[in-house]
N, C-alpha and C positions, 0 to 999 in steps of 0.2 A: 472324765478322768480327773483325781486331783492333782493339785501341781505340787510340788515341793517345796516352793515360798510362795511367799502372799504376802500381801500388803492389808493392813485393817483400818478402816477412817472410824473414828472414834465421832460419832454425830455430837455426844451430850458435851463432849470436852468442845468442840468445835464451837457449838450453839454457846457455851459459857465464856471461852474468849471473843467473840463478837457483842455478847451483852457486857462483861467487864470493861472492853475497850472503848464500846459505846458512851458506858458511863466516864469513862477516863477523858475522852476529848469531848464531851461535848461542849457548846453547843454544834461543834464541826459535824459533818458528815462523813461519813464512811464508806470511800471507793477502794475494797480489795482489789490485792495483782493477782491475775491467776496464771501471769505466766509463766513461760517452757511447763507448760502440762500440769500447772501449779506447783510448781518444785519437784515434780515427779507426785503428784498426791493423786493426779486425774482431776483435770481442768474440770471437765462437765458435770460429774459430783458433787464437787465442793461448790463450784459455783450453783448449782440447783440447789443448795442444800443453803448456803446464805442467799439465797433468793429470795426461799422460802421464808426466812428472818426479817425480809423487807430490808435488804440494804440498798445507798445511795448508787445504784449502776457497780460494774466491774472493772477492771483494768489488764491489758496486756501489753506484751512489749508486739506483735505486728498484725500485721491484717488477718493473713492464714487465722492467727491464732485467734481472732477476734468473729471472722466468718466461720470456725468450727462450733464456737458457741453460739451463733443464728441457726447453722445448719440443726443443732440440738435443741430449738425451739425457745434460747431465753432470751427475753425479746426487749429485757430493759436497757437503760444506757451502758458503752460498752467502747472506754478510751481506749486508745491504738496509742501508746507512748513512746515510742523512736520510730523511726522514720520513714517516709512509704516512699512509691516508686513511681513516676506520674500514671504507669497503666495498672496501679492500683486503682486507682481511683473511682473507677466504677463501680468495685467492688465497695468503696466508702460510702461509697452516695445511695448505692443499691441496697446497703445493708440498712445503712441509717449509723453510721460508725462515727464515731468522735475523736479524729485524729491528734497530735499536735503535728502545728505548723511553726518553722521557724525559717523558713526561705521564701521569698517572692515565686520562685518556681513552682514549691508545692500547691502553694495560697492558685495561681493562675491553674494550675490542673485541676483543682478541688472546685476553685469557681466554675471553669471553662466547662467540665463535667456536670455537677449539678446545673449549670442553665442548660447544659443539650438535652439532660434528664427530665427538666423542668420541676427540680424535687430542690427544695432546702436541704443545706449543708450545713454540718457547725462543726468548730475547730479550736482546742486550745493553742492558745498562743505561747509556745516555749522558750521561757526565760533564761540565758543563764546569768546565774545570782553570781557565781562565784566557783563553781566546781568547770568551768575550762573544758567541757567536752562538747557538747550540742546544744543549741538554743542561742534565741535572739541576744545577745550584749544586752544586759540590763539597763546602761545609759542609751539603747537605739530602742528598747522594745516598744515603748510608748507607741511611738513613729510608728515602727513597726505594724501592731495593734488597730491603730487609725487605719491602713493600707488595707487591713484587713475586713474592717468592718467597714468600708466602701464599697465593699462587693457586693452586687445586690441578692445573691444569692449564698451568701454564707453571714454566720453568726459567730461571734466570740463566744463561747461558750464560757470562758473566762481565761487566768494569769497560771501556768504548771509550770516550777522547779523541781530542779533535786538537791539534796543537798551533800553537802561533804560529808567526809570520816571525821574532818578536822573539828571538832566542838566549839573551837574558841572563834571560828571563820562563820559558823551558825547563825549566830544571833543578829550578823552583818545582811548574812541574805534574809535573813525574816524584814529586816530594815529596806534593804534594794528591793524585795517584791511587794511589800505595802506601798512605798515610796513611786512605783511606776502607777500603780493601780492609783492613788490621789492623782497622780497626772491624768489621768483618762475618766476623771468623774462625768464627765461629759458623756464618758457612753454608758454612766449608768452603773450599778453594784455588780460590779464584776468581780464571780468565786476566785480563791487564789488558794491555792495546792501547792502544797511543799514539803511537809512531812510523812516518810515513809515509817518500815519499822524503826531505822534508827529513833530516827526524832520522837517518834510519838513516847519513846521511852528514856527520852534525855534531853528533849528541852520544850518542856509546853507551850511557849510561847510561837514555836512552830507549829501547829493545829492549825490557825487560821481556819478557812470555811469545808476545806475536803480533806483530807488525811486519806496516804494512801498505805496501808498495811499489806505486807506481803506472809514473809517467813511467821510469824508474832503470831498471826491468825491458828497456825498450825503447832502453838506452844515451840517457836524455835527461840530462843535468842540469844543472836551472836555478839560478837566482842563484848560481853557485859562488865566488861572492863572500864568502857567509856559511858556506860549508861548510868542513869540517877535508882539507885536499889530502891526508893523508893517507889518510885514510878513501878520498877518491876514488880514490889510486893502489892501495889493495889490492882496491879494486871492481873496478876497470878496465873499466868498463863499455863495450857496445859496442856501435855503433845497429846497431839490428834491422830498420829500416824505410825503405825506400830507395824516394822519387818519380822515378820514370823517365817521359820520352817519345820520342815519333818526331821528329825533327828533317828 
């Protein structure tokens, strides 16, 4: 039976804002969000479909959402970005999921899991730069970070902020998350992730090693009020997602 409305994913618009963005941050890599269901677009799609493209792993905001794309067989890297639950954890280590961590509590469930599993674990260590909601205080994360990477069965994976609405507050946390990452040269070139869509299209300088795009990938962008037009004209972004009905 047909339905009445439909949704349409636009592959060659998709495939074209992935290689413009490419080209726009590199040398950074490119970890898309595909969470709540990728904006309503259909997680497992669009993620099969920049797969296919060869991108740097995926991104979501929880585990469910993280273990629906293993159950659908994509098997590359796959961040979990707010915060799990200690009897997730299984599910972390069983998948092969790249959580952040920014509590001693999660870090001990992720370790105490992975040694009972006998399987390596890795985990970004979440920063906050500046935006006041979740993550380790940027003057403790160092610290932090070390605690982490004592455990013999987990790995930094590397430094993940977010950043604000506020632009003029930006350029502070690109400062506060390079600034922790020279503290910990010790443990080696640890990636540092910071700019989502805002950023990737209002302050370059936030790209550093992983850039995470969400809405942008699907030709959205919002408040472009605050963003540099330049930045947007060499994105050229272009919607992917088209609501159609029967009239």
């Amino acid at each position: 039976m047909k339905r009445n409305n439909w949704l349409e994913i636009d592959r060659d618009s998709l495939r074209h804002n992935l290689v413009r963005l490419r080209a726009l941050v590199a040398p950074a890599r490119v970890m898309p969000v595909v969470k709540a269901n990728c904006y309503g677009a259909g997680a497992v799609p669009i993620a099969r479909e920049l797969t296919a493209h060869g991108i740097d792993g995926l991104a979501v905001a929880t585990v469910a959402e993280a273990v629906e794309l293993r159950e659908h067989g994509l098997t590359g890297t796959v961040t979990v970005l707010t915060y799990f639950a200690a009897d997730e954890a299984d599910a972390i280590v069983g998948h092969e999921l790249s959580p952040v961590v920014f509590s001693d509590e999660s870090v001990a469930a992720l370790a105490r899991t992975a040694e009972g599993m006998r399987r390596p674990a890795r985990a970004w260590v979440k920063v906050d730069t500046g935006l006041g909601r979740v993550g380790v205080p940027w003057t403790h994360a160092a610290d932090f970070a070390r605690r982490v990477a004592k455990q013999p069965h987990l790995r930094v994976e590397g430094l993940l902020s977010t950043m604000t609405e506020n632009p003029e507050r930006n350029p502070v946390q690109v400062k506060r998350l390079t600034d922790v990452r020279a503290s910990l040269a010790d443990l080696g070139p640890l990636p540092l992730s910071l700019a989502s869509s805002q950023g990737l299209l209002s302050l370059p300088s936030s790209y550093l090693d992983v850039v995470r795009p969400g809405l942008v990938l699907l030709g959205v962008v919002a408040h472009p009020e605050k963003l540099d037009p330049e930045l947007v004209r060499r994105l050229d972004p272009r919607p992917v997602v088209t609501w159609k009905a029967r009239v």
